[in-house]
PQR file of N, CA, C, O and H, with PARSE charges and radii, in Angstrom:
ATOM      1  N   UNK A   1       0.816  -1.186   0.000 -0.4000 1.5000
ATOM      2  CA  UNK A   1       0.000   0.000   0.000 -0.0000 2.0000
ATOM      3  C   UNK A   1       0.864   1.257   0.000  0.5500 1.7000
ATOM      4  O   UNK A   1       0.745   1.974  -0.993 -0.5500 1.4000
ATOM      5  N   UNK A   2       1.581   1.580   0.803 -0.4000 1.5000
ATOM      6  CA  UNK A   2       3.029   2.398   0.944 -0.0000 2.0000
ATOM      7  C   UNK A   2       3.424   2.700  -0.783  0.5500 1.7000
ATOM      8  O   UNK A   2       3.644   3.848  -1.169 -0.5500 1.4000
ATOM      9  H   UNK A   2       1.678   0.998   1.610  0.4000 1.0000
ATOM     10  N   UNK A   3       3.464   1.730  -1.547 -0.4000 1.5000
ATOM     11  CA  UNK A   3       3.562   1.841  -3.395 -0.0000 2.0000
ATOM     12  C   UNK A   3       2.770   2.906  -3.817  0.5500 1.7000
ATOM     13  O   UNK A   3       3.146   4.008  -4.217 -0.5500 1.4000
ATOM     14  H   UNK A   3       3.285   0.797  -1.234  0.4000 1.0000
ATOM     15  N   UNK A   4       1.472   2.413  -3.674 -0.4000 1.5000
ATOM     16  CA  UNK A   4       0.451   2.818  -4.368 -0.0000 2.0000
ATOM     17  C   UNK A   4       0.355   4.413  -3.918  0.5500 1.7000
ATOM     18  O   UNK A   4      -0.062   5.301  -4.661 -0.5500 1.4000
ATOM     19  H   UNK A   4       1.166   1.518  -3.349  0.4000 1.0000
ATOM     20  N   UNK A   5       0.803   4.597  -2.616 -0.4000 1.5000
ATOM     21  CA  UNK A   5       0.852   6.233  -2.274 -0.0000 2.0000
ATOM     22  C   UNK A   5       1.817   7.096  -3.068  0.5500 1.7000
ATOM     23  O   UNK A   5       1.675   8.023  -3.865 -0.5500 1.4000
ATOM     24  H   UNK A   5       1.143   3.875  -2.012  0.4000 1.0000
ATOM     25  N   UNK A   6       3.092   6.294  -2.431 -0.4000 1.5000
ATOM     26  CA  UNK A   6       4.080   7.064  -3.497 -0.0000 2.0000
ATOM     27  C   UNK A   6       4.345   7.188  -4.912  0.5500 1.7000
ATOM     28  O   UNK A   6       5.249   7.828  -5.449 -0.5500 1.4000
ATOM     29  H   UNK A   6       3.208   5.541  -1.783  0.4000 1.0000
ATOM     30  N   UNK A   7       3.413   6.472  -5.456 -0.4000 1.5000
ATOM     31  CA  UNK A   7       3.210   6.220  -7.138 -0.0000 2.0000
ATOM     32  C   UNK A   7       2.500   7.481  -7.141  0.5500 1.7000
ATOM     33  O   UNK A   7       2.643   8.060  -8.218 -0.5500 1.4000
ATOM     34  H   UNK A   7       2.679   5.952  -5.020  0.4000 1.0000
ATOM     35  N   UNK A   8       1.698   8.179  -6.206 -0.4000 1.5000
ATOM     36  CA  UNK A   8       0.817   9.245  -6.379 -0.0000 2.0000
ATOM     37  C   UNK A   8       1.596  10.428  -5.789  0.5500 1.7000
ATOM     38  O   UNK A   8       0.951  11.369  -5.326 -0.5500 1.4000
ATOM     39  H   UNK A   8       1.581   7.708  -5.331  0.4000 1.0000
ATOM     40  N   UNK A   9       2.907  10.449  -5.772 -0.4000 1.5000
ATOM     41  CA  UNK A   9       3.610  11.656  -5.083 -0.0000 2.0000
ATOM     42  C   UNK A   9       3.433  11.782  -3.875  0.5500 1.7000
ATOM     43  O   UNK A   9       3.153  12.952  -3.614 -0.5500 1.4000
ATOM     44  H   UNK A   9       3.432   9.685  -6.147  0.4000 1.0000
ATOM     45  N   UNK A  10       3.465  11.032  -2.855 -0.4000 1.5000
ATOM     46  CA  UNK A  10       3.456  10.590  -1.343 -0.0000 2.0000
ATOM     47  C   UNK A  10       5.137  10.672  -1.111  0.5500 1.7000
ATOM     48  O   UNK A  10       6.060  10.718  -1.923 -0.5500 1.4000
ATOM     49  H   UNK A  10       3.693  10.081  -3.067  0.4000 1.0000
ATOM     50  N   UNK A  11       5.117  10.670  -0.097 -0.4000 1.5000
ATOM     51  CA  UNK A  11       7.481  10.929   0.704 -0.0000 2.0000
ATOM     52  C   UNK A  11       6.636  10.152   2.346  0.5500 1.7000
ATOM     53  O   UNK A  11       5.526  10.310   2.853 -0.5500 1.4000
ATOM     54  H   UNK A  11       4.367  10.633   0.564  0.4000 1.0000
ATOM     55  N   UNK A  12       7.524   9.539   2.621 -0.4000 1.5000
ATOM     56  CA  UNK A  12       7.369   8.841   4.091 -0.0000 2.0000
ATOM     57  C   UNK A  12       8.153  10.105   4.684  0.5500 1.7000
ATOM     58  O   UNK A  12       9.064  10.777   4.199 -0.5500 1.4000
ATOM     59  H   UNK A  12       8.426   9.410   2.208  0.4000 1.0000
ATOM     60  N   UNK A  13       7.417  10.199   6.011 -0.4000 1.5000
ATOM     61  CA  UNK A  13       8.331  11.757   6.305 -0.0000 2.0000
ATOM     62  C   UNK A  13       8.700  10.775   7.676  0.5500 1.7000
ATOM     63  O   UNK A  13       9.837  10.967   8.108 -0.5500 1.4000
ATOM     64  H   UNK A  13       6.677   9.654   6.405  0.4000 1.0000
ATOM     65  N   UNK A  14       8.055   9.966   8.255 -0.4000 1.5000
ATOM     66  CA  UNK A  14       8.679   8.999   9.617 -0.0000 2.0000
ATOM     67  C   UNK A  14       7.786   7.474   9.616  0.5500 1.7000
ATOM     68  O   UNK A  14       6.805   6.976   9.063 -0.5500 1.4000
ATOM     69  H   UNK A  14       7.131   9.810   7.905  0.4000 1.0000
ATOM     70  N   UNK A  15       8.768   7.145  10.559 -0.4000 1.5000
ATOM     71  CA  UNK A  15       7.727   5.683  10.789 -0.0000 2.0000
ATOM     72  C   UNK A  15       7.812   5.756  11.943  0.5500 1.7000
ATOM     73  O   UNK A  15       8.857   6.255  12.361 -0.5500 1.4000
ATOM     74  H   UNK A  15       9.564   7.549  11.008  0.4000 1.0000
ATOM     75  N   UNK A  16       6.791   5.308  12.945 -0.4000 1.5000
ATOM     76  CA  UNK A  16       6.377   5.142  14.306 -0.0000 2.0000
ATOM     77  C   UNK A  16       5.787   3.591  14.719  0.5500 1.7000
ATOM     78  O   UNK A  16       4.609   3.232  14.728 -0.5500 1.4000
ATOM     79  H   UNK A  16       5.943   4.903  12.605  0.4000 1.0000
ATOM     80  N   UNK A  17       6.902   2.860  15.030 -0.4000 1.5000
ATOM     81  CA  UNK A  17       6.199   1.710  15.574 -0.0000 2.0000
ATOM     82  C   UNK A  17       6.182   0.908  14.258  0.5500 1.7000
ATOM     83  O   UNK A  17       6.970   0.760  13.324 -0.5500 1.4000
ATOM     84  H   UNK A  17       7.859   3.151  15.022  0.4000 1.0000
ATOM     85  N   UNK A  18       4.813   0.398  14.612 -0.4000 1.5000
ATOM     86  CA  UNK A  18       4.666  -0.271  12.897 -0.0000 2.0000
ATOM     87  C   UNK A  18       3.343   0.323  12.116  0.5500 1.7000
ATOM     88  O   UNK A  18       2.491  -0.341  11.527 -0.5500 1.4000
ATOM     89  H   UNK A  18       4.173   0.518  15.372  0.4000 1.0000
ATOM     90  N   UNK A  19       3.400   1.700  12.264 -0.4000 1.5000
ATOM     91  CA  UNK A  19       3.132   2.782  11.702 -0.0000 2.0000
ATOM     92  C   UNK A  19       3.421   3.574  10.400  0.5500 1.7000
ATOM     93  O   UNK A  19       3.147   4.711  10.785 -0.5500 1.4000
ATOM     94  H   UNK A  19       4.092   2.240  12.743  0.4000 1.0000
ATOM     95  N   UNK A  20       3.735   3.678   9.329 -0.4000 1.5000
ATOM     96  CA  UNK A  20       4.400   4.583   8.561 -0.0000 2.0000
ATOM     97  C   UNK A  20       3.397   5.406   7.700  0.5500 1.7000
ATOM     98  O   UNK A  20       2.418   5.113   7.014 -0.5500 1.4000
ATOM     99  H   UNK A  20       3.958   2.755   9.016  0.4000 1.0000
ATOM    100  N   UNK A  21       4.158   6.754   8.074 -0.4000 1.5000
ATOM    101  CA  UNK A  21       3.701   8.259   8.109 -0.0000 2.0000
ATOM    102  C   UNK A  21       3.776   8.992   7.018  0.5500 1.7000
ATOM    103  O   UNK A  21       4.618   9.861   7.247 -0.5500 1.4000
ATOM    104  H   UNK A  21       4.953   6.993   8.631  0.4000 1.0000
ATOM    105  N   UNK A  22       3.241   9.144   5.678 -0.4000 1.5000
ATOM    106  CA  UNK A  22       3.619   9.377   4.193 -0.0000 2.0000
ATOM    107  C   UNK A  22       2.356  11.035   4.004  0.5500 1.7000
ATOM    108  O   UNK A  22       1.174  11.248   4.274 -0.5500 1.4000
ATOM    109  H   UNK A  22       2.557   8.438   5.492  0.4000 1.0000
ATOM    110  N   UNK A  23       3.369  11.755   3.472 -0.4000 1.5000
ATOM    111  CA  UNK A  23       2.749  13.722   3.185 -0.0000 2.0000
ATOM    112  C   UNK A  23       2.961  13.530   1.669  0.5500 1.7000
ATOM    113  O   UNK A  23       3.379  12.754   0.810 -0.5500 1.4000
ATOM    114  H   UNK A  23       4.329  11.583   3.252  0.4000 1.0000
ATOM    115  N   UNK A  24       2.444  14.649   1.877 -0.4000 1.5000
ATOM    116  CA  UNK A  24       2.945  15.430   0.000 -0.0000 2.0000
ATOM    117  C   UNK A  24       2.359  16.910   0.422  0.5500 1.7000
ATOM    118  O   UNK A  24       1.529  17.329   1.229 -0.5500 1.4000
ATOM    119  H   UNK A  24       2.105  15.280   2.575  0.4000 1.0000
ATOM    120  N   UNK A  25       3.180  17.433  -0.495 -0.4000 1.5000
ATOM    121  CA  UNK A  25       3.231  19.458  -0.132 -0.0000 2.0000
ATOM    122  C   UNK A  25       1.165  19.406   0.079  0.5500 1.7000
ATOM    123  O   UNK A  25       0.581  19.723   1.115 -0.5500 1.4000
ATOM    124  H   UNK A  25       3.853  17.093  -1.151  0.4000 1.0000
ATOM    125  N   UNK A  26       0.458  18.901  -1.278 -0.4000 1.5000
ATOM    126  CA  UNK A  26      -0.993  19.576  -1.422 -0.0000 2.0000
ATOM    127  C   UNK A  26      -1.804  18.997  -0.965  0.5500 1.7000
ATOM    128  O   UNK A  26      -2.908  18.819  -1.479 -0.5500 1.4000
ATOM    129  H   UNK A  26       0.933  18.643  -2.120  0.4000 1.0000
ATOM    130  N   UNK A  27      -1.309  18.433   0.460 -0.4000 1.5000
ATOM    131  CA  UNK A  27      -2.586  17.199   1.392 -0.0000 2.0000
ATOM    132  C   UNK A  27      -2.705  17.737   2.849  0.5500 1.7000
ATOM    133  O   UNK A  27      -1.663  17.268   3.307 -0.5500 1.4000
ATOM    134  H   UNK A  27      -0.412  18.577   0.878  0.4000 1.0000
ATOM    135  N   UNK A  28      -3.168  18.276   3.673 -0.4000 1.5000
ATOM    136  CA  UNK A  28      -3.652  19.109   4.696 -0.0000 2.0000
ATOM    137  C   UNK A  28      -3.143  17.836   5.661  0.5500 1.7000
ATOM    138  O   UNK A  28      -2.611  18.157   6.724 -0.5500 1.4000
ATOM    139  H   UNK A  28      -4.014  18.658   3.301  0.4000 1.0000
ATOM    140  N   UNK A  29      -3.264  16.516   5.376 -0.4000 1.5000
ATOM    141  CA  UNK A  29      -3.413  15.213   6.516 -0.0000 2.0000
ATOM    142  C   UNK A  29      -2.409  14.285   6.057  0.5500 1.7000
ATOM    143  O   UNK A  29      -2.341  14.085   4.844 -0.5500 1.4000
ATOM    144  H   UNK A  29      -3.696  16.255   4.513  0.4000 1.0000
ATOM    145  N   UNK A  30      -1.755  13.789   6.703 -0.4000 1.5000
ATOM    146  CA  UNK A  30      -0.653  12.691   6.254 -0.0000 2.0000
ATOM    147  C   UNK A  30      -1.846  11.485   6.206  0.5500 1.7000
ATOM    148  O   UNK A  30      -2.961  11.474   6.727 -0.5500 1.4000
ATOM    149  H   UNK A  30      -1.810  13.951   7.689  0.4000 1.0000
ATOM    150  N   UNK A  31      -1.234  10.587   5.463 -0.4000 1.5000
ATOM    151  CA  UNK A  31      -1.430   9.359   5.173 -0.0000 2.0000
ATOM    152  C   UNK A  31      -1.021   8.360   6.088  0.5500 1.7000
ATOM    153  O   UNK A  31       0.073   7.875   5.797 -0.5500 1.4000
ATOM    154  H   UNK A  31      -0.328  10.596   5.040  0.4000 1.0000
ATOM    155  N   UNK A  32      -1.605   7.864   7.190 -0.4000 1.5000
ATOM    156  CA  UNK A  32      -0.736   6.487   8.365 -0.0000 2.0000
ATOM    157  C   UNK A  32      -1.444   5.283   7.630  0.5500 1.7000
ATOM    158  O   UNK A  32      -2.662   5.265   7.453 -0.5500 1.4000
ATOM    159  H   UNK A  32      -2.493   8.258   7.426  0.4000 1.0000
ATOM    160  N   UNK A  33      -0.497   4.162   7.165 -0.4000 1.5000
ATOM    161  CA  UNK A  33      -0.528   3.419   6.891 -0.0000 2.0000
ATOM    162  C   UNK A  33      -0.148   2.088   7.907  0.5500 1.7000
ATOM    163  O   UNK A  33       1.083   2.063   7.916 -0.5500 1.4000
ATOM    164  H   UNK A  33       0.493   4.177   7.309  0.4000 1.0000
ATOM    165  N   UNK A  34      -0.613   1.084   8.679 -0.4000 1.5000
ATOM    166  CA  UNK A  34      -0.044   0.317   9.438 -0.0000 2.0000
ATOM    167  C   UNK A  34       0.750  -0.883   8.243  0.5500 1.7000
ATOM    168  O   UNK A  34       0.546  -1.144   7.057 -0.5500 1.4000
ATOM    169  H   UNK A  34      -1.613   1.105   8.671  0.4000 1.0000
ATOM    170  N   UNK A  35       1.803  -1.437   9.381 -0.4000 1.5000
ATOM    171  CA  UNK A  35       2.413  -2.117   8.619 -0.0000 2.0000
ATOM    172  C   UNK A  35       2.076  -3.907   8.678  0.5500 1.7000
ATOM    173  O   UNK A  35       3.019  -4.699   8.646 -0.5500 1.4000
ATOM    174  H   UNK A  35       1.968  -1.225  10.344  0.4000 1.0000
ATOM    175  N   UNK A  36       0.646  -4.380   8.765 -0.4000 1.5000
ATOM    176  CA  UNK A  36       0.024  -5.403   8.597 -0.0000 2.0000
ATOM    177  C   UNK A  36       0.054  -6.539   7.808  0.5500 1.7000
ATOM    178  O   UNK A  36       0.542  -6.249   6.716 -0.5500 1.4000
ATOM    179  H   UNK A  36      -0.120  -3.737   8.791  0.4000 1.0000
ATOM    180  N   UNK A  37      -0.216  -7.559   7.873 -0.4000 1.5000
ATOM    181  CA  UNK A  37       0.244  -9.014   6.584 -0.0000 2.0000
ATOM    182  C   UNK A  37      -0.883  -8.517   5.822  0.5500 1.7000
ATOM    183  O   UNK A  37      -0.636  -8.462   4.618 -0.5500 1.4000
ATOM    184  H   UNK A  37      -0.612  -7.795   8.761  0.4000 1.0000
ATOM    185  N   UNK A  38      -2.372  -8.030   6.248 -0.4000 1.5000
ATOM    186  CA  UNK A  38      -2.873  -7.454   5.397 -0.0000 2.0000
ATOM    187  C   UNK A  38      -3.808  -5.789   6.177  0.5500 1.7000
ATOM    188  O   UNK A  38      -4.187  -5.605   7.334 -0.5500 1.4000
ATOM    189  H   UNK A  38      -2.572  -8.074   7.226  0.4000 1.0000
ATOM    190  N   UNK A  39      -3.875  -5.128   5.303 -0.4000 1.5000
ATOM    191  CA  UNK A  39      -4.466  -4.184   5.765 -0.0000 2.0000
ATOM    192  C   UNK A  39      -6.283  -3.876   5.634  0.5500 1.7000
ATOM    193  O   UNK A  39      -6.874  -4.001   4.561 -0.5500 1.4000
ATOM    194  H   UNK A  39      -3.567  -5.277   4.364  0.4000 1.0000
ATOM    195  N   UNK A  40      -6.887  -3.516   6.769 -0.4000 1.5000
ATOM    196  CA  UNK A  40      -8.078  -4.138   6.588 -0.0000 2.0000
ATOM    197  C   UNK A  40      -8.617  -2.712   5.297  0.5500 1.7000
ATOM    198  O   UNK A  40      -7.967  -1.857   4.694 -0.5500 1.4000
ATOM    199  H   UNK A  40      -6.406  -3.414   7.640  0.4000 1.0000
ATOM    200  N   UNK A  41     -10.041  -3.057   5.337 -0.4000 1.5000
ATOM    201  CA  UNK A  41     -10.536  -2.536   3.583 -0.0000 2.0000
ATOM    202  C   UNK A  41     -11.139  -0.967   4.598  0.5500 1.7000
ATOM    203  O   UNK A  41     -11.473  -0.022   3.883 -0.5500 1.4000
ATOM    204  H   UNK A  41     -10.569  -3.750   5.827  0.4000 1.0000
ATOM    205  N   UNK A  42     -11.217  -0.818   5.648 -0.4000 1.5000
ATOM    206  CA  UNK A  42     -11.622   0.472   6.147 -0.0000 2.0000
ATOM    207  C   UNK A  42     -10.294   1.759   5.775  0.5500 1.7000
ATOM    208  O   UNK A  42     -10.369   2.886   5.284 -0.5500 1.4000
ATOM    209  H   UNK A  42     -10.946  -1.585   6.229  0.4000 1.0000
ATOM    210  N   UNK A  43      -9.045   0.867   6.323 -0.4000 1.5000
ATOM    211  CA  UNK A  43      -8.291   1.487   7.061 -0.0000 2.0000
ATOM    212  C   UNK A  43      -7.407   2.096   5.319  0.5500 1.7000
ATOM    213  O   UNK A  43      -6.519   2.946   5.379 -0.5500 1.4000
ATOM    214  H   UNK A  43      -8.984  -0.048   6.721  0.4000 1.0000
ATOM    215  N   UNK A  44      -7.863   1.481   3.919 -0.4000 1.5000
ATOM    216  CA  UNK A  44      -7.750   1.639   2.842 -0.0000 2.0000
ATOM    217  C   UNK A  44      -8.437   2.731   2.341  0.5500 1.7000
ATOM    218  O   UNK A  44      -7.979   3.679   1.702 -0.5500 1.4000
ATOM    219  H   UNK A  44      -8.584   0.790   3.871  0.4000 1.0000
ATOM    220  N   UNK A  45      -9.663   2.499   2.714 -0.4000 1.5000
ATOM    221  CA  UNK A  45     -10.970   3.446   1.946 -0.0000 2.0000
ATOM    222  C   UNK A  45     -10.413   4.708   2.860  0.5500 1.7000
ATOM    223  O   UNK A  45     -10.156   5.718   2.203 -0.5500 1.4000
ATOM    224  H   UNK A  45     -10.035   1.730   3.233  0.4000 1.0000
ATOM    225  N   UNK A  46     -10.255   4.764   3.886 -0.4000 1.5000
ATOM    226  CA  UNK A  46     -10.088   5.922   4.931 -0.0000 2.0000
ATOM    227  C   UNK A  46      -9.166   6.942   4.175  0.5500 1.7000
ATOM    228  O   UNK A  46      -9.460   8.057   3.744 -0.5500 1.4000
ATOM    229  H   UNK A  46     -10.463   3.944   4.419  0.4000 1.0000
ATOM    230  N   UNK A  47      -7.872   6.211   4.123 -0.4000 1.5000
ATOM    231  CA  UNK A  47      -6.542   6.986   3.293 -0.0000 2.0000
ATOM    232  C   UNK A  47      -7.440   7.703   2.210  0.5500 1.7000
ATOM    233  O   UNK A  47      -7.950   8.823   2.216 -0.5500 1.4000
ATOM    234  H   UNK A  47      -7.633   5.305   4.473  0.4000 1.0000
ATOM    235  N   UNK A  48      -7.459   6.867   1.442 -0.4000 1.5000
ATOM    236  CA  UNK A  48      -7.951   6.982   0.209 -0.0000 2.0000
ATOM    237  C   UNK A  48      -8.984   8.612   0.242  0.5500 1.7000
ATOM    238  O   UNK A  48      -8.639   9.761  -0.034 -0.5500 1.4000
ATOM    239  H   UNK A  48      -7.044   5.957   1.436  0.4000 1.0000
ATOM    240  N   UNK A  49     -10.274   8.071   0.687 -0.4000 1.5000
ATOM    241  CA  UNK A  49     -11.021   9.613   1.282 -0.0000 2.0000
ATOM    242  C   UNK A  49     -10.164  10.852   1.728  0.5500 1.7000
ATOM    243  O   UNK A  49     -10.523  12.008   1.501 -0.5500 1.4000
ATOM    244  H   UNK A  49     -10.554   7.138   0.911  0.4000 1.0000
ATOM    245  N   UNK A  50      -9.064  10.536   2.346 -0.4000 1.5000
ATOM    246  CA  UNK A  50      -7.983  11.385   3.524 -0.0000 2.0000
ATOM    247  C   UNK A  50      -7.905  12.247   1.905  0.5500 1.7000
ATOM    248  O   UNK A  50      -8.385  13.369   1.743 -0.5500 1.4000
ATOM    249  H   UNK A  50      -8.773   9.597   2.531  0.4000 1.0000
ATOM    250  N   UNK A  51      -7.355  11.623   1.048 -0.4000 1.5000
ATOM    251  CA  UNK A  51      -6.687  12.412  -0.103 -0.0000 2.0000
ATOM    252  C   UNK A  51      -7.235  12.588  -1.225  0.5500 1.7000
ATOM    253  O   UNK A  51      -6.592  12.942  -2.213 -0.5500 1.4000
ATOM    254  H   UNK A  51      -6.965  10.712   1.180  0.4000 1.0000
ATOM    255  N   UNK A  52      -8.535  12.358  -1.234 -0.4000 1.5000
ATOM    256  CA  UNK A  52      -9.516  12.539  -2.391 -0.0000 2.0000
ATOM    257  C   UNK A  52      -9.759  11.448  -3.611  0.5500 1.7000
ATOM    258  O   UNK A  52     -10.578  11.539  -4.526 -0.5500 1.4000
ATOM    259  H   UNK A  52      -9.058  12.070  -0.431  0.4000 1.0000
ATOM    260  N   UNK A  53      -8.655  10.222  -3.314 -0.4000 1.5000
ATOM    261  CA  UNK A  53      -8.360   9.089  -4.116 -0.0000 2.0000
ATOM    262  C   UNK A  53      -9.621   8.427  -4.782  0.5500 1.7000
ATOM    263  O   UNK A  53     -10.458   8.057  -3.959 -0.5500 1.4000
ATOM    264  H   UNK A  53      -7.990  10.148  -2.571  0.4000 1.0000
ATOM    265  N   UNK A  54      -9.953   8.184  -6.200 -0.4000 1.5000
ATOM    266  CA  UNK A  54     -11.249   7.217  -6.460 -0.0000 2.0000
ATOM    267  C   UNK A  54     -10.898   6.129  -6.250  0.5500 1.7000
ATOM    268  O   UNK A  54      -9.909   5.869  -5.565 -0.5500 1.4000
ATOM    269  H   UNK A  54      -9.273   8.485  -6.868  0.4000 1.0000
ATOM    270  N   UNK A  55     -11.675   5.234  -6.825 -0.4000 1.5000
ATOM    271  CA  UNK A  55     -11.410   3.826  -6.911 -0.0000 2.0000
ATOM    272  C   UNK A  55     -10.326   3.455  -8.748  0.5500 1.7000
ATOM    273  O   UNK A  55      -9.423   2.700  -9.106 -0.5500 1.4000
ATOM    274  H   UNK A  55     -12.478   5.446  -7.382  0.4000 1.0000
ATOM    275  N   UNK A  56     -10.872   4.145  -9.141 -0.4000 1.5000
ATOM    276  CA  UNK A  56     -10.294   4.004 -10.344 -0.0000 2.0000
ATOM    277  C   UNK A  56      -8.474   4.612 -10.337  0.5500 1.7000
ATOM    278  O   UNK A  56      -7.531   4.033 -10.875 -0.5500 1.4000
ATOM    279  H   UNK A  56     -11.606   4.759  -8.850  0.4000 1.0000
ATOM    280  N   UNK A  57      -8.443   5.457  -9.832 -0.4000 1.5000
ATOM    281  CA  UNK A  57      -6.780   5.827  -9.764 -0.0000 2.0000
ATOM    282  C   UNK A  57      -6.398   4.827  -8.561  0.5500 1.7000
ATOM    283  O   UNK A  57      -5.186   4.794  -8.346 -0.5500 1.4000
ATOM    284  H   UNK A  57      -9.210   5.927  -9.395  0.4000 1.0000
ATOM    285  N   UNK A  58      -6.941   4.261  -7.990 -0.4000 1.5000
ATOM    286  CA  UNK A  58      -6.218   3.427  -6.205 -0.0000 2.0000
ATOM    287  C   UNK A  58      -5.519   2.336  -7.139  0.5500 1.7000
ATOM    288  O   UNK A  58      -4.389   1.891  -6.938 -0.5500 1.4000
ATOM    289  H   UNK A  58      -7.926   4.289  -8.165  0.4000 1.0000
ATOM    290  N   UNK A  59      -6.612   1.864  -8.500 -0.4000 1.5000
ATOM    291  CA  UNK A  59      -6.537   0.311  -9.084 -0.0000 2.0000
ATOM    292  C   UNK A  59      -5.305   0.668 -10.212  0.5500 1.7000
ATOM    293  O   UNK A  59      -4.366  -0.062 -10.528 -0.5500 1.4000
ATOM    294  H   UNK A  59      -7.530   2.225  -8.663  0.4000 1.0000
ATOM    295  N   UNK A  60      -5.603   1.931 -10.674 -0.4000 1.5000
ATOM    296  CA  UNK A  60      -4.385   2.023 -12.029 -0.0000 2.0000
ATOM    297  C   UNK A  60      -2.901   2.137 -11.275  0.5500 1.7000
ATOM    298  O   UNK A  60      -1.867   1.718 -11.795 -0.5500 1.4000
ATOM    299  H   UNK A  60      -6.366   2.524 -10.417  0.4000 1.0000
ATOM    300  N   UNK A  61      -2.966   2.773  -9.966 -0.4000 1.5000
ATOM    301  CA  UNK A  61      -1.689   2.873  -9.086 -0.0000 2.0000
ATOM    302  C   UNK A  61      -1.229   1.620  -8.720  0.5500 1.7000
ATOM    303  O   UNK A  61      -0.039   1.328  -8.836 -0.5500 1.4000
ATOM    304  H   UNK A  61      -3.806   3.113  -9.544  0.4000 1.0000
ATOM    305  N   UNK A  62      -2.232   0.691  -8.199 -0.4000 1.5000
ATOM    306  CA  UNK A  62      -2.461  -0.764  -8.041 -0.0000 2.0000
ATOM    307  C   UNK A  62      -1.480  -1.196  -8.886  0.5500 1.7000
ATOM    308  O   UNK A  62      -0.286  -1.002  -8.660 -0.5500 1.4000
ATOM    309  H   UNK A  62      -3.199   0.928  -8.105  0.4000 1.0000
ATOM    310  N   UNK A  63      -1.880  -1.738  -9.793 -0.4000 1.5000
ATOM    311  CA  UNK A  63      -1.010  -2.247 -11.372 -0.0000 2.0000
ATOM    312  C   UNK A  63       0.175  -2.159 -11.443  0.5500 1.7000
ATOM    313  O   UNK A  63       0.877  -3.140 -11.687 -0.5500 1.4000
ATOM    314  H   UNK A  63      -2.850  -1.896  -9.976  0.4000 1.0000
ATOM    315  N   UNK A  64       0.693  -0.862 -11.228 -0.4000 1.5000
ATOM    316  CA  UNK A  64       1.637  -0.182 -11.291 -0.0000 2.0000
ATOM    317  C   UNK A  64       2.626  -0.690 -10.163  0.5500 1.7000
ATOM    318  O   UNK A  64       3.786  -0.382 -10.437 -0.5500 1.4000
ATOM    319  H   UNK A  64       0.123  -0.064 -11.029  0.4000 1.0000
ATOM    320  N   UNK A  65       2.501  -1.342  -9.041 -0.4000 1.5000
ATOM    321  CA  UNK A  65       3.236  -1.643  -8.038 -0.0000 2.0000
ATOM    322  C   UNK A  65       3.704  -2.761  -8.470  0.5500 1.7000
ATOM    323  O   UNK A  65       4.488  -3.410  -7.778 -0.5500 1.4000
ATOM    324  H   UNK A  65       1.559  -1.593  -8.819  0.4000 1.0000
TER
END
């Protein structure tokens, strides 16, 4: 998931724990991503909303990883 952010101009600015903490200059809210075997589908959609993400750019970024 950490990919799919920075494919979209995301920078990890820290990691906390098993936490990691990803900005970009034109996003008011960082992105926390946990570092999970899988990450549940809330804690996806959440980010996603955080930064205005559709479903259609999450899946073409998807690919791309």
């Amino acid at each position: 998931m950490v990919c799919i952010f920075e494919k979209d101009g995301f920078a990890i600015i820290r990691q906390e724990g098993d936490h990691i903490v990803l900005s970009k200059p034109d996003c008011t809210r960082p992105v926390v991503i946990p570092q999970y075997r899988e990450v549940p589908v809330f804690v996806i959609r959440n980010n996603m909303r955080t930064v205005g993400m559709d479903r259609e750019r999450y899946f073409e970024l998807l690919k791309q990883c």
